[in-house]
C-alpha positions as CSV (number, residue, x, y, z in Angstrom):
1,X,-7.1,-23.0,-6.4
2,X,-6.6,-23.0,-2.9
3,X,-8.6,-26.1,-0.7
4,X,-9.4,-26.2,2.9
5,X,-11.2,-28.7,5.2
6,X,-13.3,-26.7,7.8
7,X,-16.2,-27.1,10.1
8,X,-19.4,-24.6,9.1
9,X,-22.2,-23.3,10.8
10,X,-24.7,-21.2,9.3
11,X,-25.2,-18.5,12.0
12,X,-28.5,-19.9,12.9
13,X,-28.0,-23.4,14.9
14,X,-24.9,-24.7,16.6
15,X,-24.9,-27.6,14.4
16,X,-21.3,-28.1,12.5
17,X,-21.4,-29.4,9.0
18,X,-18.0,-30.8,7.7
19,X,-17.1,-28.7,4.4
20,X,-14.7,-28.1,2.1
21,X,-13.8,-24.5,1.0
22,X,-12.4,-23.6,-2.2
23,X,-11.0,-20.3,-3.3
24,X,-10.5,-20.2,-7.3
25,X,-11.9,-18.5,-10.3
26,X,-12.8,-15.3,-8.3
27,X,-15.3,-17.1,-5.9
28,X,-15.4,-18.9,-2.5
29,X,-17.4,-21.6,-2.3
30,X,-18.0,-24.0,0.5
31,X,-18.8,-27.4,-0.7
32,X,-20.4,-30.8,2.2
33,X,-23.4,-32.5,2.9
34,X,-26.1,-30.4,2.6
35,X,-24.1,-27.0,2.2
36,X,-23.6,-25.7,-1.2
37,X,-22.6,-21.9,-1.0
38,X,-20.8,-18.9,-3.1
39,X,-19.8,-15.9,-2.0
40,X,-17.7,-13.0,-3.7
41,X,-14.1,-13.5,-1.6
42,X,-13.5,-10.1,-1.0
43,X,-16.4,-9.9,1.2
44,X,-15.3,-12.6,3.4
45,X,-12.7,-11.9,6.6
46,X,-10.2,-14.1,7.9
47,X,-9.8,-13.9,12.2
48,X,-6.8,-13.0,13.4
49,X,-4.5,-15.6,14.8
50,X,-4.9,-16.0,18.4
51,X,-2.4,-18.5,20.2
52,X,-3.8,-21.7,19.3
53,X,-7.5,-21.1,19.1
54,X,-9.2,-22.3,16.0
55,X,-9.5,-19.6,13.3
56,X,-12.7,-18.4,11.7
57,X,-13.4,-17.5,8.1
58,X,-16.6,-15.2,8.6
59,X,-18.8,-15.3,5.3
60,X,-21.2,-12.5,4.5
61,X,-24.6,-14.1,4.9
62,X,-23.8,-14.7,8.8
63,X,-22.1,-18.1,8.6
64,X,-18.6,-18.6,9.4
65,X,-16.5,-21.6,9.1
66,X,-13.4,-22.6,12.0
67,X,-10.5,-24.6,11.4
68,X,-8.0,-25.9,14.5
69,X,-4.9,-25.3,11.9
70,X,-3.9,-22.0,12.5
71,X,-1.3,-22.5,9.0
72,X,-3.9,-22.9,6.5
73,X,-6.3,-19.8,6.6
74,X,-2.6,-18.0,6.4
75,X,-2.1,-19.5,3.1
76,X,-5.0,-18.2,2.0
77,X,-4.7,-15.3,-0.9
């Protein structure tokens, strides 16, 4: 099981919420104060590392969740 801190907006409003995201068991889920959300992994995409901008983890439903460690989305299976 693979855990990440990350900030997530929903695609909607600019407003960040402070999740975790969890990859195990065949699901991604992305766990914080008033977010509680699964998705199927494969349909998620990982950004592409650029210099030392945060990196996004787009999520199917339009949300996508940035992280300022450009190491840990690499770790990711």
């Amino acid at each position: 099981m693979s855990v990440l801190k990350a900030r997530y907006f929903d695609g909607r409003r600019s407003i960040a919420h402070e999740v975790s995201v969890v990859l195990g068991g065949g699901a991604l889920k992305i766990v914080g104060r008033d977010v509680d959300l699964l998705f199927d992994p494969r349909r998620a995409r990982v950004a592409p590392r650029v210099a030392n901008a945060p990196r996004w983890l787009y999520l199917p439903a339009g949300g996508a969740c940035a992280r300022d460690d450009n190491d840990a989305p690499d770790a990711l299976p």
